[in-house]
KESEDO-86074 format. One record per residue (C-alpha): x, y, z. Coordinates in nm, 4 decimals. Layout:
% residues N
((X; Y; Z))
...
//
This chain:
% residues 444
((-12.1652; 10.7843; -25.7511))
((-11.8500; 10.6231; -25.6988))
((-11.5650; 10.6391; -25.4760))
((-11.2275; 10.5817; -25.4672))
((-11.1573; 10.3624; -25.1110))
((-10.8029; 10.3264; -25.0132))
((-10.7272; 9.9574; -24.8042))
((-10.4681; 9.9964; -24.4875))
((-10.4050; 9.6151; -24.4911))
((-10.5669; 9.5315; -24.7716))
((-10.4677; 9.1452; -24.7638))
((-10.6780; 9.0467; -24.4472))
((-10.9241; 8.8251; -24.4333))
((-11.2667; 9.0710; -24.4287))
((-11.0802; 9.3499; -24.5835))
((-10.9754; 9.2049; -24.8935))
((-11.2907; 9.0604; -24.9862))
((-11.4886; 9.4361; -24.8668))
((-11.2221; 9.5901; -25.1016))
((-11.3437; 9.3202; -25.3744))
((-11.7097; 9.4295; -25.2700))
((-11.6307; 9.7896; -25.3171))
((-11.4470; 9.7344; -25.6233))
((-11.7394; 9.5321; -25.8273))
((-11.9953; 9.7948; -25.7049))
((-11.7930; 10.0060; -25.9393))
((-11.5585; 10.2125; -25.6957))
((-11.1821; 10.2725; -25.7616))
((-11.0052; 10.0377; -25.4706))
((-10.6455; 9.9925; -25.3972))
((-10.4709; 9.9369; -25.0366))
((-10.1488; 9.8033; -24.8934))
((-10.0314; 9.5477; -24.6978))
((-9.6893; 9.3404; -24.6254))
((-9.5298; 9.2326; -24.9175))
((-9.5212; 8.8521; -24.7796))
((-9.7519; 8.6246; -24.9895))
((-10.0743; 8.5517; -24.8281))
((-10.3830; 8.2867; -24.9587))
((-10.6279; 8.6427; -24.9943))
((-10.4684; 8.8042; -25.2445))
((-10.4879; 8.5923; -25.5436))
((-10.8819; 8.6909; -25.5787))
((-10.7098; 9.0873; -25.5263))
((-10.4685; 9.0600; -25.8152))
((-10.7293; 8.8132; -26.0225))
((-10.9692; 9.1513; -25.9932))
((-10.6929; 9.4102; -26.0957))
((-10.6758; 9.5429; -25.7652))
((-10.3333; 9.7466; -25.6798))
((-10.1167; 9.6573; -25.3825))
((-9.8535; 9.8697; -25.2675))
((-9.6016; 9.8372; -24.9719))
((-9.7039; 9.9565; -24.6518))
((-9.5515; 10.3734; -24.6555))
((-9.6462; 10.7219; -24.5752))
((-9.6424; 10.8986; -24.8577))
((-9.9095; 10.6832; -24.9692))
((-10.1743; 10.8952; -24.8115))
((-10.0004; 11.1725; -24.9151))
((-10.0404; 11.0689; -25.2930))
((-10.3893; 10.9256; -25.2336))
((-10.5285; 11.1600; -24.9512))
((-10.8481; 11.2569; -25.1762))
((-11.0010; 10.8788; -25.0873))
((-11.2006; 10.7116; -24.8033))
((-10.9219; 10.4905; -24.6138))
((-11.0391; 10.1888; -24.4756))
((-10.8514; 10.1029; -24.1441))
((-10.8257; 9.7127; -24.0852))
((-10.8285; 9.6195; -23.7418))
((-10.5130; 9.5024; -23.6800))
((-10.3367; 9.8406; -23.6863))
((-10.2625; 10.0677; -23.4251))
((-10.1941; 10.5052; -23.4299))
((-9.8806; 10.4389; -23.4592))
((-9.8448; 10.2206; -23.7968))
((-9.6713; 10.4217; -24.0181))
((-9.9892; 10.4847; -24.2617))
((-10.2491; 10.5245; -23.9930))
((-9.9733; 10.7575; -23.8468))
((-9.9960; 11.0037; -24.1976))
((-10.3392; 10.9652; -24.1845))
((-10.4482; 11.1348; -23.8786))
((-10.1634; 11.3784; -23.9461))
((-10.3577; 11.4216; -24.2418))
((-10.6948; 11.4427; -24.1555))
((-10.7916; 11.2307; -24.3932))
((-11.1298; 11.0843; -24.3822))
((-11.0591; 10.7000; -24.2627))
((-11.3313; 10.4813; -24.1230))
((-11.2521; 10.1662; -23.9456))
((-11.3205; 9.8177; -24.1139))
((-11.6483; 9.7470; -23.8685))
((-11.7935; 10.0963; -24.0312))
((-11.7502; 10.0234; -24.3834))
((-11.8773; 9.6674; -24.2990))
((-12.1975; 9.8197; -24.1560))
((-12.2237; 10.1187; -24.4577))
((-12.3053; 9.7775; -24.6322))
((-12.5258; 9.5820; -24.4009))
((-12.7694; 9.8910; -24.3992))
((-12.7901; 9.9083; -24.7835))
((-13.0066; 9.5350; -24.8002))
((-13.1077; 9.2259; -24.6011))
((-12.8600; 9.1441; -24.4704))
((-12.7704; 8.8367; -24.2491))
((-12.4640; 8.8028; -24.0507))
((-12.3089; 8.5075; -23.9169))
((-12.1504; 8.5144; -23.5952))
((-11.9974; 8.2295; -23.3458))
((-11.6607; 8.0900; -23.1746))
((-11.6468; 7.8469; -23.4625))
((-11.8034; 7.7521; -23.7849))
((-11.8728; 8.0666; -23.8927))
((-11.6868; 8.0681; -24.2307))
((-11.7910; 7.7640; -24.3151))
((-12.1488; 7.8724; -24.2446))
((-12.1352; 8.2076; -24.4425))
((-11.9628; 8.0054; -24.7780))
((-12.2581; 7.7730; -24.7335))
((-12.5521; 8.0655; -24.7328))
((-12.3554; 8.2490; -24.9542))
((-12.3266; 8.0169; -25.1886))
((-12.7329; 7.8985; -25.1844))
((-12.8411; 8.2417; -25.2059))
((-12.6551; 8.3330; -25.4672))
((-12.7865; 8.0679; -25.6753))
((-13.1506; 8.2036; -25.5961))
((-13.1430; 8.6126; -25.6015))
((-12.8693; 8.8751; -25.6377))
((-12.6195; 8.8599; -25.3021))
((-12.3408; 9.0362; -25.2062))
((-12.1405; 8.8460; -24.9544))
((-11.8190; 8.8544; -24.7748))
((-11.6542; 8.5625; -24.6453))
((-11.3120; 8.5364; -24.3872))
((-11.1676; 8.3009; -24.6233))
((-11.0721; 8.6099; -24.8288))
((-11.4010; 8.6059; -25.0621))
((-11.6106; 8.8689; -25.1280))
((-11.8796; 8.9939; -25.4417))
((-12.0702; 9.2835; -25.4481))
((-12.3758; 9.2970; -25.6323))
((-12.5781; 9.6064; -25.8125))
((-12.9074; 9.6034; -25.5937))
((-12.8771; 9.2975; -25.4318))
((-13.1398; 9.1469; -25.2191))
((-12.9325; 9.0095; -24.9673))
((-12.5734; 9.0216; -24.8007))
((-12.4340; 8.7768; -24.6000))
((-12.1497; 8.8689; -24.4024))
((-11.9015; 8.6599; -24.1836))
((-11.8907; 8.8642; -23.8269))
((-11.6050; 8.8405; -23.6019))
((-11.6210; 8.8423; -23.2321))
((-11.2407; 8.9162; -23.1599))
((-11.2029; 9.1813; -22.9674))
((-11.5725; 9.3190; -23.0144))
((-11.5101; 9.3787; -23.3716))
((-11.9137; 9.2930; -23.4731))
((-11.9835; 9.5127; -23.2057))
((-12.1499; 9.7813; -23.3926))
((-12.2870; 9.5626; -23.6533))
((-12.7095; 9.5675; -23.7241))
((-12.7900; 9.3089; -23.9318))
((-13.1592; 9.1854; -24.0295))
((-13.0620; 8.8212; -23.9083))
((-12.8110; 8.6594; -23.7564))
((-12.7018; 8.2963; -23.7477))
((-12.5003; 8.2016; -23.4156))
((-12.3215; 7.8428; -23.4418))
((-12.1781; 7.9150; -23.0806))
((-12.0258; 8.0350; -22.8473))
((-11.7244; 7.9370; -22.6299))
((-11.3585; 8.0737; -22.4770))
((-11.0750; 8.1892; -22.7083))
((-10.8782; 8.4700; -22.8184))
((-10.7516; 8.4250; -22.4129))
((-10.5485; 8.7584; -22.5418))
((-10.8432; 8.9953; -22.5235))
((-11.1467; 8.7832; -22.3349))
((-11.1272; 8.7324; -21.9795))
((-11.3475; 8.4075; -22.0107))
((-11.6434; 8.2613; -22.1107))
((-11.8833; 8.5373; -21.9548))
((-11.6885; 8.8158; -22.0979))
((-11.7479; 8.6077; -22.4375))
((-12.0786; 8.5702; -22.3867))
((-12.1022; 8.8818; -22.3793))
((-11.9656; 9.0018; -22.6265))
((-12.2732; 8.8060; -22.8297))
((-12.5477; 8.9458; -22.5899))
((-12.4407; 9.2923; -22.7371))
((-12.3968; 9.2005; -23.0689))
((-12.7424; 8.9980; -23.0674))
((-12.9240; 9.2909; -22.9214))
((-12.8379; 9.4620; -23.2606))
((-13.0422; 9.2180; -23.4546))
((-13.3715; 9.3327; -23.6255))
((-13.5985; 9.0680; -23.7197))
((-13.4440; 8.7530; -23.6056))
((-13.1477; 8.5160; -23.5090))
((-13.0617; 8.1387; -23.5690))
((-12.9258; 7.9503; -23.2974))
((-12.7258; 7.6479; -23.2085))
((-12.9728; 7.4955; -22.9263))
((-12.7404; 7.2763; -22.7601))
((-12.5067; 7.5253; -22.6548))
((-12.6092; 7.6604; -22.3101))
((-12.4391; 8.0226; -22.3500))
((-12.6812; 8.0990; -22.6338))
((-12.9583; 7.9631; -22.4786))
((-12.8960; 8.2385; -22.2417))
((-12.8999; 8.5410; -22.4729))
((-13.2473; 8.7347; -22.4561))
((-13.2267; 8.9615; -22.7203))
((-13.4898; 9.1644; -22.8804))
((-13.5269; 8.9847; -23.1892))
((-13.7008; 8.6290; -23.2335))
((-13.4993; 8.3694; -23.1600))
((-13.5600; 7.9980; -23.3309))
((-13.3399; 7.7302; -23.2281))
((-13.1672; 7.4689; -23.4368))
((-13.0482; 7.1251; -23.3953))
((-13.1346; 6.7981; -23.3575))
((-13.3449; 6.7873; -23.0019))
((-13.7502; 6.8031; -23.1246))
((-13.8631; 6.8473; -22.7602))
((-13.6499; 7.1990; -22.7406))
((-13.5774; 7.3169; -23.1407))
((-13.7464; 7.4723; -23.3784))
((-13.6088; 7.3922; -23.6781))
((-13.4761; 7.0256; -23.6186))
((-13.2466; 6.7744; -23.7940))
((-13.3732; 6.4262; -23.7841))
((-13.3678; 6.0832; -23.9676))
((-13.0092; 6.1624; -24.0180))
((-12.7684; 5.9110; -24.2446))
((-12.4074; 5.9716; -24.3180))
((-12.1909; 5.8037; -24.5697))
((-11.8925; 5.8893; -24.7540))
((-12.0627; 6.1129; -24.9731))
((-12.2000; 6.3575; -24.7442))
((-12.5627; 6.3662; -24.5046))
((-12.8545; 6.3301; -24.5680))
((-13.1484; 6.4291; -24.3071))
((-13.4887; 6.5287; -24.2804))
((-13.5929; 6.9027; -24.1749))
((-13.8711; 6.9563; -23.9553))
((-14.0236; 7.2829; -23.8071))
((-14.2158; 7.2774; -23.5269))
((-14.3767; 6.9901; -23.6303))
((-14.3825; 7.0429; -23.9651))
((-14.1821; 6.8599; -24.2098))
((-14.0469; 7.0643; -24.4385))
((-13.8812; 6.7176; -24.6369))
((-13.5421; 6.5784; -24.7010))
((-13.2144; 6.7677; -24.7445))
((-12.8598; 6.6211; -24.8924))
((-12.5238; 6.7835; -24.8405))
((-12.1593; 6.7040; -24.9854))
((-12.0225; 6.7955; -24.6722))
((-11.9185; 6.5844; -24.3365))
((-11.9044; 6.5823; -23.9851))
((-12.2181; 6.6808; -23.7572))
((-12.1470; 7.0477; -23.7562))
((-12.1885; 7.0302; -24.1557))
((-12.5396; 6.9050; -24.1051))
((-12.5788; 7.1571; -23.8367))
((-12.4028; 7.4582; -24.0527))
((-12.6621; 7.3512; -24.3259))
((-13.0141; 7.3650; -24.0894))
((-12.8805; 7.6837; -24.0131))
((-12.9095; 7.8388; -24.3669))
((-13.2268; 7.6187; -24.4306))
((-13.3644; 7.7671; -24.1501))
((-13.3159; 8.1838; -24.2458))
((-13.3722; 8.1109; -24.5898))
((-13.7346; 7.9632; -24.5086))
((-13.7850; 8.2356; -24.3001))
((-13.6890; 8.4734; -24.5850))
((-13.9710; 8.2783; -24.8098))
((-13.6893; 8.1248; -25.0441))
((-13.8388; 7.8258; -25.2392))
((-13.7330; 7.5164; -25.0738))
((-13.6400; 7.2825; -25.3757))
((-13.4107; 7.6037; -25.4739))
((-13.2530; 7.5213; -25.1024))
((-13.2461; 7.1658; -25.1833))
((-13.0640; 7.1773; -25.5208))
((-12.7838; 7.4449; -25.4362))
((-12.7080; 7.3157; -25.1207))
((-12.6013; 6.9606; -25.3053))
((-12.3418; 7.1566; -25.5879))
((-12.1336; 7.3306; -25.2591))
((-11.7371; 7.3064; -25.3113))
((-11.6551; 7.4183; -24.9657))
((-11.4580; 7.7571; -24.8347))
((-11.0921; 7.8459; -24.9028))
((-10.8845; 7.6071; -24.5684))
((-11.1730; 7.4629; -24.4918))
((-11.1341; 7.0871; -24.5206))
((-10.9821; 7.1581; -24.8531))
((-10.8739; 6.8012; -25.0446))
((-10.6107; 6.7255; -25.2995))
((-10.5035; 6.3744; -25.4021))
((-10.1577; 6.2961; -25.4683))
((-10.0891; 5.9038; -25.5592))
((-10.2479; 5.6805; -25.2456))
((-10.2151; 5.9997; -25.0122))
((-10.5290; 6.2101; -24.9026))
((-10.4103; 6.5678; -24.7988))
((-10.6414; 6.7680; -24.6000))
((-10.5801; 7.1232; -24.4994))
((-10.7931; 7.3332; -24.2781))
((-10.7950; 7.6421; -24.0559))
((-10.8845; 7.4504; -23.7359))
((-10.6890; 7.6021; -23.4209))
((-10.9525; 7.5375; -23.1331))
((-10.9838; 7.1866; -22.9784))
((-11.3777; 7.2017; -23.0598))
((-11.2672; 7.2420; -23.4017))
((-11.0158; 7.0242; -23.4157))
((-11.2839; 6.7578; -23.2965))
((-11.5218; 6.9054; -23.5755))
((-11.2479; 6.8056; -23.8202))
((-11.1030; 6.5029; -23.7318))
((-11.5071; 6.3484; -23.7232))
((-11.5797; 6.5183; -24.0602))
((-11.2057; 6.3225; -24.1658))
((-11.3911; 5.9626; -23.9823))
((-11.6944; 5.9854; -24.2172))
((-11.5525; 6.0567; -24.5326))
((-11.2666; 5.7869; -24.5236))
((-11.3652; 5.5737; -24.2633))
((-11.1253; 5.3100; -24.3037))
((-10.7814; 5.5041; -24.3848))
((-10.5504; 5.6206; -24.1139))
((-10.6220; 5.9647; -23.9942))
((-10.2980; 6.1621; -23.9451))
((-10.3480; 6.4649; -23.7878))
((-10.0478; 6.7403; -23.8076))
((-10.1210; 7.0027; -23.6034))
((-9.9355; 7.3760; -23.5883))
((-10.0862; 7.5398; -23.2592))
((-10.1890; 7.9217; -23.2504))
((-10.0538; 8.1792; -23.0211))
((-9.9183; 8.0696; -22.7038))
((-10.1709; 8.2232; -22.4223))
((-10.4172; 7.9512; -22.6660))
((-10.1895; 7.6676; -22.5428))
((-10.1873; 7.7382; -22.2074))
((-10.5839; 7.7610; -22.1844))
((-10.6203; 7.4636; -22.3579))
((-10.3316; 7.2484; -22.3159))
((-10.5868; 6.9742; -22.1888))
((-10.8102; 7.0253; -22.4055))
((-10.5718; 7.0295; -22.7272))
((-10.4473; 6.6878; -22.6125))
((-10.8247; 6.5289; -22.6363))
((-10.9149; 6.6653; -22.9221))
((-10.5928; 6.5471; -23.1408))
((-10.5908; 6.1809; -22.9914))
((-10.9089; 6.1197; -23.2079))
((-10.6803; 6.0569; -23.4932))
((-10.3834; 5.7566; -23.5288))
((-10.1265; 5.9462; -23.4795))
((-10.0474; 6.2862; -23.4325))
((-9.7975; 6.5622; -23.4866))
((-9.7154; 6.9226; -23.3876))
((-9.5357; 7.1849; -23.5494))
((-9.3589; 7.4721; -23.3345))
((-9.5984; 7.7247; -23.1751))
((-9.7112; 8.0110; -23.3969))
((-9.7024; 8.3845; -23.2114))
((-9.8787; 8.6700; -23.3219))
((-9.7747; 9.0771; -23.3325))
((-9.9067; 9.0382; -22.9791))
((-9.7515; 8.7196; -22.8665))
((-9.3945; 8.5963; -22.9682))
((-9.2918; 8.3647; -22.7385))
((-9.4248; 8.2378; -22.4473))
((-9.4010; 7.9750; -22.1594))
((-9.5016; 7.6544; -22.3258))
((-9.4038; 7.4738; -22.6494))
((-9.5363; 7.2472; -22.8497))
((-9.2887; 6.9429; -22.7051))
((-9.5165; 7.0645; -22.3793))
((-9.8251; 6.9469; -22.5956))
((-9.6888; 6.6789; -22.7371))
((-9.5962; 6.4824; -22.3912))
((-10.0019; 6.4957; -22.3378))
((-10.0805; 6.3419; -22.6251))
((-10.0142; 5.9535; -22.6251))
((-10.0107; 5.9009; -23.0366))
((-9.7709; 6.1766; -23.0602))
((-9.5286; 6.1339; -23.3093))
((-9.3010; 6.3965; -23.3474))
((-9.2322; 6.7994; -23.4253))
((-9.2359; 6.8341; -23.7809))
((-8.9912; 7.1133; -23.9472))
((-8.9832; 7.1607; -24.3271))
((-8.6292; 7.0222; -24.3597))
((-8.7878; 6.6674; -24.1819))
((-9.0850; 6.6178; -24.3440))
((-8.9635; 6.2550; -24.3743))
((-9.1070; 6.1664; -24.0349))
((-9.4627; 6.1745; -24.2403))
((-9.3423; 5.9698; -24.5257))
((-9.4595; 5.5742; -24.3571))
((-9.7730; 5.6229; -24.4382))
((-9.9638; 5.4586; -24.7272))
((-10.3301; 5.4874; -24.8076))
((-10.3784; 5.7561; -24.5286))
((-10.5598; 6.0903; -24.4756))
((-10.2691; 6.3533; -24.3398))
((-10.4962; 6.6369; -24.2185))
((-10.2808; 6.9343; -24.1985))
((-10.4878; 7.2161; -23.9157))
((-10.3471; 7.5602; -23.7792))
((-10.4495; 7.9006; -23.8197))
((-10.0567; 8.0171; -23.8560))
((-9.8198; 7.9030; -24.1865))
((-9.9137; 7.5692; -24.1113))
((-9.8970; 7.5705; -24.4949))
((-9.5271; 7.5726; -24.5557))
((-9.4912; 7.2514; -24.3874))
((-9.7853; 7.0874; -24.5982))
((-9.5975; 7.2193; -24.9216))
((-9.2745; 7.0750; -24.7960))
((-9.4559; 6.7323; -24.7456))
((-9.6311; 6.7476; -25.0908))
((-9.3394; 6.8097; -25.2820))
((-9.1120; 6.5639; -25.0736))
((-9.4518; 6.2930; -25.2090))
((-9.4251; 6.3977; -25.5209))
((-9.0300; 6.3464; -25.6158))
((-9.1548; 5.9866; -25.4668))
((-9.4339; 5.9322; -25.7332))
((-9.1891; 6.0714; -25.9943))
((-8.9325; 5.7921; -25.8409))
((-9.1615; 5.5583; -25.8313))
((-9.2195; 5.5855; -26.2114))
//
C-alpha cells in the first residue's frame, strides 16, 4: 500500500536519493529544502518530484503524510517547529533508512573515507546481476519492487548509522574528522564498534588500518588488502597504467583469478576487493563481478573528468588530507606526465586547525597548489585560521583563488587542474572553465 512521505530537506545528500527510493517503490514523495541550487536535485526534478520552500503551513497542508526529518535540522526549524506542534507522525532520516535495510539484504558501507565511492561501485555491479535498491551520498538513489539487495552509503557523523542493522557491512576505515562532534580518534572508533555490533552475518574490512583491526564485533569479520600473511581476501600481482588496475584476487589461498578496473589510485583497487569480496560471499557469479566492474563511470564529485582544449579538469569531493592523498595518486596514474594542479577549498574551520599539518603534506604531492577561502558550516562561520594560514605551510603554494581572479590558473598548458572541497568549491571551477573557454573561442 502506498504512502505519501513528505521530505524536511529534501535536497541532501541521503535524503534526496531515499525520497527517489520511496518515490519508485510507488509512494507519493515531495519535501522542501532552500531554494539555492544544489548538484542533488537534478535526479529530484528529472523524477517529477515537487520542491517547495522551506514554510509552516506546509505541514499544515500536508499533515496527513509520514515526514521524513533530515538530520541537519533542529526543533526549532520552522517546519520541524509545525510539526511537533502538530503531532504529526515524522521519523528521522536514520529510521526511514533502516524501515528499508530490514525489507532485504542489505549491505551498508561505512568508513572515514571512501565510502561513496565504494557504495557507487557495489551498487553499480549488483545491479547489473539481480534487482538492487541502493542509495548513494552523491545524491543517487533507486528503489526496486522486491529487490534482493540494498546497498546503502552509512554515515558516521555524529552517530547517524547508529541505529542501522544491516546484513553486511563494508568498512574502508576509520580515522579523526568532523573535530565538531568527535572528541578524537577513540570516540571515532567508537562510534564504528557500535555500529559494527549491529551487523548480522558479516563485515568487510580494510586490514591495514589498526582501528578496525580492533573492532570485535559479533559478526565474521574477513579482512581485505594486499598483506597475504594477515588478509583474507587479498590483492596481489597488481599493475597500473593509465587505463585503470589490474590485479589478481586471492582468498585464503585460493585464487579466485584476475580482476580489471577503470578506476585509479590504490584505494580504487582496494574499494573494488571490497565489493569482490561481499559479493563472493553472497554466491554472485564471479565473471558477472568481472564484467560489470570494467563498464563503471564513477560517482557524482568523485574524480569526475571533463576535457576542455589541452586542459584536464578534475573535480572531486575530497576535504580530508587522506583523501586528498587518495586523489592526487589516483591524478599520478592516470596522467603521469602532465602537471598536477591541485586547487583546494578547505572545509569548516575546527578541520583546519586539526589538520593544518597534515593539509600541507597532503597538497604538496601535486606541482603547485592553491587554496580558496575557508568554507563554514551552520555550525561554524568563522574561525581562527584562514586559508593564507595554510597556504604559508605549503611550499608550491600559489595563491588564493576568488572567482573574479581565476587568471592566476590560466599558465598552464597540457595540465590536470584538480579542483577538491566539500563546500562550493564549484563556483570557482565554473569561473575557471568559462574564463578557458572564451580562450578556445579566441583562439579560433
Amino acid at each position: 500500500m502506498s504512502k505519501q512521505y513528505y521530505f524536511i530537506g529534501i535536497k541532501g545528500t541521503g535524503m534526496g536519493p531515499l525520497a527517489q527510493i520511496l518515490h519508485d517503490q510507488g509512494n507519493e514523495v515531495l519535501g522542501s529544502d532552500i531554494d539555492t541550487y544544489t548538484y542533488t536535485q537534478a535526479p529530484l526534478e528529472a523524477a517529477g518530484i515537487k520542491i517547495l520552500p522551506f514554510e509552516a503551513k506546509n505541514v499544515d497542508e500536508y499533515q496527513s503524510a509520514v515526514f521524513v526529518r533530515g538530520n541537519a535540522f533542529e526543533d526549532t526549524h520552522v517546519e520541524v517547529a509545525r510539526a511537533l506542534e502538530l503531532g504529526v507522525k515524522m521519523i528521522s532520516y536514520p529510521e526511514a533508512v533502516q524501515e528499508q535495510i530490514a525489507q532485504t539484504t542489505s549491505i551498508a558501507v561505512a568508513g572515514a573515507h571512501g565510502k561513496t565511492s565504494t557504495t557507487g561501485l557495489l551498487a553499480h555491479v549488483l545491479k547489473n546481476i539481480a534487482p538492487t535498491s541502493y542509495l548513494i551520498g552523491d545524491g543517487t538513489g533507486r528503489g526496486v519492487p522486491n529487490s534482493q539487495f540494498f546497498v546503502v552509503e552509512a554515515d558516521e557523523y555524529r552517530r547517524h548509522f547508529k541505529d542501522y542493522r544491516p546484513d553486511y557491512a563494508i568498512l574502508t576505515n576509520i580515522d579523526f574528522d568532523h573535530p565538531d562532534y568527535y572528541t578524537g580518534i577513540e570516540d571515532v572508533t567508537s562510534a564504528f564498534a557500535d555500529f559494527a555490533n549491529n551487523v548480522k552475518k558479516g563485515i568487510f574490512a580494510w586490514g591495514d588500518d589498526e582501528h578496525l583491526r580492533s573492532l570485535e564485533p559479533n559478526a565474521d569479520v574477513y579482512y581485505y588488502g594486499v598483506n597475504p600473511d594477515k588478509d583474507d581476501f587479498v590483492a596481489t600481482n597488481i599493475r597500473k597504467s593509465t587505463l585503470g588496475s589490474h590485479f589478481e584476487v586471492v582468498f585464503r589461498g585460493k585464487s579466485l583469478g584476475d580482476f580489471a578496473v577503470p578506476l585509479f589510485g590504490q584505494h580504487g583497487i582496494l574499494n573494488a576487493l571490497a565489493v569482490i569480496g561481499v559479493s563472493y560471499m553472497e554466491q554472485v557469479d564471479l565473471d558477472l563481478i568481472r564484467q560489470y566492474l570494467l563498464t563503471y563511470q564513477g560517482v557524482k564529485r568523485r574524480f569526475s573528468e571533463k576535457q576542455i582544449g589541452d586542459i584536464t579538469v578534475i573535480d572531486d569531493y575530497a576535504h580530508h588530507p587522506t583523501e586528498i592523498t587518495a586523489t592526487l595518486d589516483a591524478a599520478r596514474q592516470k596522467y603521469p606526465n602532465k602537471p598536477i594542479i591541485a586547487i583546494f577549498q578547505p572545509h569548516t574551520f575546527s578541520r583546519v586547525i586539526a589538520y593544518k599539518d597534515e593539509f600541507a603534506e597532503s597538497l604538496e604531492a601535486a606541482d603547485k597548489v592553491y587554496l580558496a577561502n575557508i568554507f563554514g558550516s551552520a555550525r561554524e562561520q568563522s574561525g581562527t585560521i584562514s586559508s593564507e594560514d595554510l597556504g604559508a605551510e605549503i611550499s608550491k603554494f600559489g595563491g588564493i583563488v576568488q572567482e573574479d581572479n581565476m587568471r592566476l590558473l590560466m599558465p598552464y598548458d597540457n595540465a590536470v587542474m584538480v579542483f577538491m572541497g566539500a563546500g562550493d568549491i564549484e563556483k570557482y571551477e565554473f569561473a575557471y572553465e568559462k574564463l578557458l573557454g572564451q580562450l578556445h573561442t579566441d583562439l579560433t
